[in-house]
C-alpha positions as CSV (number, residue, x, y, z in Angstrom):
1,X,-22.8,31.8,-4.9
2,X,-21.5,30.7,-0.9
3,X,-18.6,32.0,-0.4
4,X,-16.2,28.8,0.2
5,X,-15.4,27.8,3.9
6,X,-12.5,28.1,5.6
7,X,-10.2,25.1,6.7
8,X,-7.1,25.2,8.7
9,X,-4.6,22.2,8.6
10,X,-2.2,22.2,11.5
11,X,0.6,20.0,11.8
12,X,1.8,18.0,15.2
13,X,5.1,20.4,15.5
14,X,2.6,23.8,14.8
15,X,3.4,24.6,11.5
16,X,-0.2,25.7,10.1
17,X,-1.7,26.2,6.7
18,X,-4.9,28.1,5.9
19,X,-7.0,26.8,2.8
20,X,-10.5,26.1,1.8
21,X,-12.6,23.0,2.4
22,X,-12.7,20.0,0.4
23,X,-14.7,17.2,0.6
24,X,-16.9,16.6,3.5
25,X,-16.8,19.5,6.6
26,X,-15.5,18.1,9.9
27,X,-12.2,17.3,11.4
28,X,-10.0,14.4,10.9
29,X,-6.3,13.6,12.8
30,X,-3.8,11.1,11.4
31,X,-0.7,11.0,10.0
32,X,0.3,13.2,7.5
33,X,2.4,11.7,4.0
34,X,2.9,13.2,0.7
35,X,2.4,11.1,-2.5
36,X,4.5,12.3,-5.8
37,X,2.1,11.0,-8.4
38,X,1.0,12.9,-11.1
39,X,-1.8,11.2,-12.4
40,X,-3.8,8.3,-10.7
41,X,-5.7,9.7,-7.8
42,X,-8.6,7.8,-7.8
43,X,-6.3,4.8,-7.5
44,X,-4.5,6.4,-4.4
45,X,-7.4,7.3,-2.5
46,X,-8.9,3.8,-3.1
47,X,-5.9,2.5,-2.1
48,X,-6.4,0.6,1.3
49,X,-2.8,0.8,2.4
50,X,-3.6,4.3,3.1
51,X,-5.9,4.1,5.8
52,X,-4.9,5.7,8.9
53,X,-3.6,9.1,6.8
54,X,-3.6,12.2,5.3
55,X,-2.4,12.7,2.4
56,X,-0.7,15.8,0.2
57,X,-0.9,15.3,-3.3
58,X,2.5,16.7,-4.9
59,X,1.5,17.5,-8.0
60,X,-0.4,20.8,-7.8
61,X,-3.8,20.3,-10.1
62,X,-6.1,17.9,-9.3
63,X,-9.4,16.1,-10.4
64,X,-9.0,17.5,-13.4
65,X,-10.5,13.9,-15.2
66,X,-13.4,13.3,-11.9
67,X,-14.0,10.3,-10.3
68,X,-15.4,6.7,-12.1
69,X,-16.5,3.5,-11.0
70,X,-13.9,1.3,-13.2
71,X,-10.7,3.0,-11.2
72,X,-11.6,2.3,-8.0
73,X,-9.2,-0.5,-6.1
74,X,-11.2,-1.3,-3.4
75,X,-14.8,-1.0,-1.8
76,X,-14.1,2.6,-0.5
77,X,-12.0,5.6,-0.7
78,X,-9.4,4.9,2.8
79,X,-7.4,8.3,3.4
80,X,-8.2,9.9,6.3
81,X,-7.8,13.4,4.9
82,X,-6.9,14.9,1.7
83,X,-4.4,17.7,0.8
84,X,-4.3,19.8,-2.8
85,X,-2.4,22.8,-4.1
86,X,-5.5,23.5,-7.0
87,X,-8.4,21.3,-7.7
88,X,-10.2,21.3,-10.4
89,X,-13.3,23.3,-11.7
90,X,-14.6,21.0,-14.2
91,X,-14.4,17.3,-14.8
92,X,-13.1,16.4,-18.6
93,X,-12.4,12.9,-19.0
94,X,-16.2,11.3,-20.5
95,X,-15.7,8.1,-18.0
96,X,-16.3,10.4,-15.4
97,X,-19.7,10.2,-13.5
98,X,-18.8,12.4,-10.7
99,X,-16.2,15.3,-9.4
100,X,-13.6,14.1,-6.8
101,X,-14.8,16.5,-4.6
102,X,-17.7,15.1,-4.7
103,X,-16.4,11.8,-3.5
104,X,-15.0,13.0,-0.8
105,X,-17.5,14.6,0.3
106,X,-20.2,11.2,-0.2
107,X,-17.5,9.3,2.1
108,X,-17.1,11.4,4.6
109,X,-13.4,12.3,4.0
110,X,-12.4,16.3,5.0
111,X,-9.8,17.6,3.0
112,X,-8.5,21.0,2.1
113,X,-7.4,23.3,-1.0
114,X,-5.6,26.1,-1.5
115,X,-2.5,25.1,0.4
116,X,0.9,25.8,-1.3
117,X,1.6,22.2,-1.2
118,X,5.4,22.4,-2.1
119,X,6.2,24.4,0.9
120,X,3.9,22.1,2.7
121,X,6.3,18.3,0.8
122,X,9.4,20.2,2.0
123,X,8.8,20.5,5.6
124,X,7.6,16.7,5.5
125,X,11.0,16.2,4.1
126,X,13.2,18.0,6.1
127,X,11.3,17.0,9.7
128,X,9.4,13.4,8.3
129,X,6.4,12.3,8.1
130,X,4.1,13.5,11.7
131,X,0.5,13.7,12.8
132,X,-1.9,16.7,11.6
133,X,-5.5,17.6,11.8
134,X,-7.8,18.8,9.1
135,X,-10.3,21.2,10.1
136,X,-13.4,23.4,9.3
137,X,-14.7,23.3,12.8
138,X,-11.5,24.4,14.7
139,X,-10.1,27.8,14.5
140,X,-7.8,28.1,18.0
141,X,-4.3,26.8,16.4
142,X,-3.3,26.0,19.9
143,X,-6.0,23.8,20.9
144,X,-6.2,22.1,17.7
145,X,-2.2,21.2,18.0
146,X,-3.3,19.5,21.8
147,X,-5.5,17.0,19.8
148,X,-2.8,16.3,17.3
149,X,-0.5,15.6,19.7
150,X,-2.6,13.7,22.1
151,X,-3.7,11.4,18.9
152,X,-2.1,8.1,18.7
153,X,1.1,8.0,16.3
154,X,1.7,5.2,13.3
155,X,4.1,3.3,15.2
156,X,1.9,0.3,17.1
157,X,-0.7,0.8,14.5
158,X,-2.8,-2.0,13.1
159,X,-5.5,-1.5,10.7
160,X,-5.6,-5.3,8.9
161,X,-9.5,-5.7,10.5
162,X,-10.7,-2.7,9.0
163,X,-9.5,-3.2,5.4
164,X,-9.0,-7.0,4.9
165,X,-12.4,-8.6,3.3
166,X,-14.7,-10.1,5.4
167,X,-15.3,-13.4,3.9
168,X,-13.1,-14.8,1.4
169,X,-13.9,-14.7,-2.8
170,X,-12.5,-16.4,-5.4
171,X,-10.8,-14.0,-8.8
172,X,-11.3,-17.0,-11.4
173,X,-8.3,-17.7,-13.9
174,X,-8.5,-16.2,-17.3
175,X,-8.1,-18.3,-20.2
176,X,-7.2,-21.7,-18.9
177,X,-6.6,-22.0,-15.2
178,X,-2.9,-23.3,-14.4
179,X,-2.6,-22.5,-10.9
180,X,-4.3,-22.2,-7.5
181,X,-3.3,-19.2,-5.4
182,X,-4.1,-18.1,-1.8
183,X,-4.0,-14.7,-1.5
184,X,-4.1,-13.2,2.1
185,X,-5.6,-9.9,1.9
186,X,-3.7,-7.4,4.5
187,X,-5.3,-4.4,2.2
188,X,-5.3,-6.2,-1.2
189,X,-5.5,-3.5,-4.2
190,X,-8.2,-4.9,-7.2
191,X,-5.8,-5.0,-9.8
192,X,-3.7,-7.4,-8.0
193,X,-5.5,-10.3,-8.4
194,X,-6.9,-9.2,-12.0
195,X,-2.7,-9.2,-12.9
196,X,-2.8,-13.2,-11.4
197,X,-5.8,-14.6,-13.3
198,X,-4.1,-12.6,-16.6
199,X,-1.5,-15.4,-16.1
200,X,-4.0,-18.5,-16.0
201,X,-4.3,-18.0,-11.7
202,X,-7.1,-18.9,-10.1
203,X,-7.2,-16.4,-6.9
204,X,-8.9,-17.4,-4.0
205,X,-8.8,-14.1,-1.4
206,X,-8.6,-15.0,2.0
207,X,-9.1,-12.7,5.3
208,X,-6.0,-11.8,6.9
209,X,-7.4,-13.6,10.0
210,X,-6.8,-16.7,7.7
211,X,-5.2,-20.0,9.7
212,X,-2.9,-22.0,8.1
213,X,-6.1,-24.4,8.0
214,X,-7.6,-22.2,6.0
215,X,-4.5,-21.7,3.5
216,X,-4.3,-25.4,2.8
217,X,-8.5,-26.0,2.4
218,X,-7.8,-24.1,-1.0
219,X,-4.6,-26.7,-1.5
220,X,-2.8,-24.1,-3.3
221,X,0.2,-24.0,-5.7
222,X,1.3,-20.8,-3.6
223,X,0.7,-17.9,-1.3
224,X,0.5,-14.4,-2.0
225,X,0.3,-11.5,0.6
226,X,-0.8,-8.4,-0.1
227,X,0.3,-4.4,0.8
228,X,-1.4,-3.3,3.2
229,X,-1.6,0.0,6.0
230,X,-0.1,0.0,9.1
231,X,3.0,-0.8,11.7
232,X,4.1,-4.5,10.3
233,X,5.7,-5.1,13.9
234,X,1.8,-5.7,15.2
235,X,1.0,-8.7,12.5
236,X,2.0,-11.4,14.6
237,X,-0.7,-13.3,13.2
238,X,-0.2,-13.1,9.5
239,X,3.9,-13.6,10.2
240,X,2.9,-17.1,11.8
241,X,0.8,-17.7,9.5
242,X,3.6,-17.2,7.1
243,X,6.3,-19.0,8.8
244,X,3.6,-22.4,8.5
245,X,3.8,-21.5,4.6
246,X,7.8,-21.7,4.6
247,X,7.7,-24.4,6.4
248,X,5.7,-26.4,4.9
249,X,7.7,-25.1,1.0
250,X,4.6,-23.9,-0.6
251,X,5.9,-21.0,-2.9
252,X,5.4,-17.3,-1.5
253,X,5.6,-14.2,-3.3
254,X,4.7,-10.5,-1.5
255,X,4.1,-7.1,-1.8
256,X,4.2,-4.0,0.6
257,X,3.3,-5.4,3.7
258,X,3.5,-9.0,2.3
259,X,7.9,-7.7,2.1
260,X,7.5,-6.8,5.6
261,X,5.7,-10.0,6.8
262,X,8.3,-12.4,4.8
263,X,11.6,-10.6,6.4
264,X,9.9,-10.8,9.7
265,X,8.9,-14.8,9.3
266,X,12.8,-14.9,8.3
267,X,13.9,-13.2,11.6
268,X,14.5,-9.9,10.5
269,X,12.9,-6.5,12.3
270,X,11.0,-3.7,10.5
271,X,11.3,0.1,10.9
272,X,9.7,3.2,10.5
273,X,11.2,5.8,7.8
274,X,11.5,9.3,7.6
275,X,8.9,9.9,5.3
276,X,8.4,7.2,3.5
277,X,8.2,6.2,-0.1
278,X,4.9,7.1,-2.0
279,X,4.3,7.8,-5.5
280,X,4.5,6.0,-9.3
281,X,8.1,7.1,-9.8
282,X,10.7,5.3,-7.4
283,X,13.7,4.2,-8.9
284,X,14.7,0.3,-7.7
285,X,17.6,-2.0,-9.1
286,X,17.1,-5.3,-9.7
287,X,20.2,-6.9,-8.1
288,X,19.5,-10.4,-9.8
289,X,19.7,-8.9,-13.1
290,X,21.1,-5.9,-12.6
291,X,18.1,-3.5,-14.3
292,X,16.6,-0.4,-13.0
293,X,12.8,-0.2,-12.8
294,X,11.0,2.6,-12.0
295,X,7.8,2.0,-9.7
296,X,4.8,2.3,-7.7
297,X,5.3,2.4,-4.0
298,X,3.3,3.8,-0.8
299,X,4.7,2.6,2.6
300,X,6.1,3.9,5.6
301,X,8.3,1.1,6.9
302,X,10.8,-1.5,5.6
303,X,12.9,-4.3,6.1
304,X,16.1,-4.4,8.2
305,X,18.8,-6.6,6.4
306,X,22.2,-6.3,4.9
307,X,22.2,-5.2,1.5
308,X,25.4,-7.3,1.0
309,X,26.0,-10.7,0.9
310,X,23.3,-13.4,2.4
311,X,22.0,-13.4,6.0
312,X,20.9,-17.0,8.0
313,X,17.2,-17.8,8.5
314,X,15.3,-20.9,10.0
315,X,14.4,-21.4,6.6
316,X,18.1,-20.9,5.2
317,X,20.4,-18.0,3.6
318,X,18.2,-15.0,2.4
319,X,19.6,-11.9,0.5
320,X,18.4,-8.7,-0.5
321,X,17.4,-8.6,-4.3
322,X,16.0,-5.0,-4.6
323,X,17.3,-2.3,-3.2
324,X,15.9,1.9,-3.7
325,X,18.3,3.8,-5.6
326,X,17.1,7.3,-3.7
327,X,18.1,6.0,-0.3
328,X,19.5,2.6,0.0
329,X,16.2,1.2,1.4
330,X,15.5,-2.7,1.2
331,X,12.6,-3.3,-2.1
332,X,13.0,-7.2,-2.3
333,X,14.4,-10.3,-0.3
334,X,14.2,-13.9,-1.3
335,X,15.3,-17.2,0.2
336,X,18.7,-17.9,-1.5
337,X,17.5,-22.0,-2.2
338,X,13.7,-21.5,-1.0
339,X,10.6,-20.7,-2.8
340,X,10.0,-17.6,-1.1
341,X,10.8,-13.7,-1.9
342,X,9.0,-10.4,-1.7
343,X,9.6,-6.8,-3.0
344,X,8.5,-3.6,-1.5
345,X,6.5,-1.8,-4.0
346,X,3.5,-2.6,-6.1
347,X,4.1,-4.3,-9.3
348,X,0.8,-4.1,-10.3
349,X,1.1,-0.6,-10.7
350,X,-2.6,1.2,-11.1
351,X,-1.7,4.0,-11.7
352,X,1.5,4.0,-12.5
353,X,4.7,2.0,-14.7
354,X,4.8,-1.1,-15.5
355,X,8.3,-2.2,-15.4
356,X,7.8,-4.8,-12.6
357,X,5.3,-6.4,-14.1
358,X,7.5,-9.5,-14.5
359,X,7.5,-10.4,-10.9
360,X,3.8,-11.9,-11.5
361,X,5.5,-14.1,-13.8
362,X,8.5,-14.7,-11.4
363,X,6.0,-16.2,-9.5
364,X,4.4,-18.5,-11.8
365,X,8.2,-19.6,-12.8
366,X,8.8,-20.3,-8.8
367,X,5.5,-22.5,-9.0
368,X,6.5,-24.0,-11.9
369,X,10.2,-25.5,-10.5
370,X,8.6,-25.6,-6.9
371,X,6.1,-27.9,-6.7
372,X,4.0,-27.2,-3.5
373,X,3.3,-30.5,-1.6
374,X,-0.6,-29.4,-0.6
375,X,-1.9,-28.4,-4.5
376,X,-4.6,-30.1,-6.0
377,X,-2.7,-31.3,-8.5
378,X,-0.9,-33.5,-5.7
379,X,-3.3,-34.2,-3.5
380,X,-6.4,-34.9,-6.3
């Protein structure tokens, strides 16, 4: 048996770790994020809101149950580099058809092993989220640190033409169809529109290049918009795009990205955090109810509005529903008399809890007292 090749991961400030390779051989550059799940790989790396990184899985064994083709939740696996503490030897779940190694290595995505990924979360922690470089090729630190550095940065990223869908598809409504629903796709996760047809929604997925012509042609009950990677201060299409949805009241619910695009069609600016929020365990309040749910989330940016009290819009008063129990961070907003709002994280939760679950419903409810003027139901 080979012995295994060497890897080096260096990190935009210097810090460097020394592992072994996993996944394909090369060298990759992009930010570098840690995510805090322990179970649901598959579903992160499929996950096209993480396109344009690298990213340290927390927990310290991994691939322990392979890879499958049910768990994917998109076309592809979209890091840009993977980071584990101890991967898995053998495969155990039966649905597995392949090792995770394996598929990295088919799609092209370098990662490494061996790297003592706690010390690794902690100095993401303490100086945030920066650029790094994967490598098998590279072994002069210093030069590898000048490409790292001289590699563009998150901020003024867009990546909505690499993973929106090319053409638009229609997810048909299970059991009998109640509603028609546009869904924008800025990175749209499979189980998304699987968790609108459960509730009698027929889905029809639209590029994120979408007009507002193109919205109305499916004369939908509402508008969904999706999570997606990226800086949400470049979308300048999709936010007009949504601002024609407001004003023309056609309900609107959105996640991730779809947060970021409603608080920025309602006048409010986005930022970049520390290190963001990625993992199956965040802890988010419900202000309109008062409950605590824990959930999925995986994004970089948020929202800039009060937490207290309601703030004015072209569209009217909007307040902050949800709000991150670790930090303080904006995880919803909603039009205080319009059929709009939006929360941060992903209710639809592959992998992950289920506790938001109700915000599909939320949605139906907002349809249901919100007639939109362009569904088929008024325009047939």
């Amino acid at each position: 048996m080979s012995a295994p090749q060497e890897a080096i991961l260096v990190l935009e400030d210097g810090r460097t770790f020394r592992g072994e390779s996993y996944g394909a051989t090369g060298t990759t550059i992009a930010e570098i994020v840690f995510a805090t799940g322990m179970t649901g790989y598959q579903e992160t790396i499929t996950d096209p809101s993480y396109r344009g990184q690298i990213v340290v899985m927390t927990a310290p064994h991994i691939g322990n149950t392979g890879v499958n083709d049910e768990d994917f939740e998109s076309r592809r696996v979209w890091v840009d580099g993977y980071v584990v503490r101890e991967p898995s030897r053998v495969r155990s779940s039966w649905r597995a058809n392949k090792s995770l190694d394996d598929l990295l290595t088919e799609q092209g995505v370098v990662g490494i092993s061996g790297v003592d990924t706690r010390a690794l979360t902690r100095h993401l922690r303490e100086r945030g989220s920066m650029r790094a470089a994967i490598s098998t090729e590279h072994s002069d630190v210093e030069a590898l640190a000048r490409l790292v550095n001289d590699a563009p940065t998150m901020e003024g990223a867009n990546f909505l033409a690499d993973v929106t869908t090319p053409e638009a598809y229609v997810v048909p409504a299970q059991g009998e169809k109640r509603y028609t629903v546009a869904a924008i796709d800025l990175g749209i996760k499979g189980m998304t529109p699987r968790r609108l047809a459960e509730r009698g929604i027929e889905v029809h997925v639209l590029p994120a290049t979408s007009t507002i012509e193109d919205v109305l042609a499916v004369a939908p009950d509402g508008v969904f918009m999706s999570n997606g990677p990226g800086d949400p201060s470049t979308a300048d299409h999709v936010v007009g795009v949504l601002r024609e949805v407001l004003d023309r009241k056609i309900p609107y619910f959105g996640i991730c990205l779809g947060n970021q695009m409603l608080g920025r069609a309602l006048g409010r600016g986005t930022y970049k955090l520390k290190y963001g929020h990625r993992g199956i365990n965040q802890p988010v309040q419900d202000r309109t109810t008062g409950k605590v749910e824990i959930t999925s989330q995986n994004h970089g940016f948020a929202v800039d509005a009060p937490l207290d009290g309601t703030f004015e819009t072209p569209y009217g008063d909007a307040h902050v529903t949800h709000v991150g129990l670790n930090d303080q961070v904006v995880e919803g907003i909603a039009l205080v008399d319009g059929p709009a709002f939006s929360v941060q994280y992903h209710p639809e939760a592959a992998a992950g809890p289920h506790d938001a679950a109700y915000l599909f419903d939320r949605f139906v409810e907002l349809m249901d007292t919100h007639p939109s003027p362009h569904s088929s139901k008024v325009t047939a």
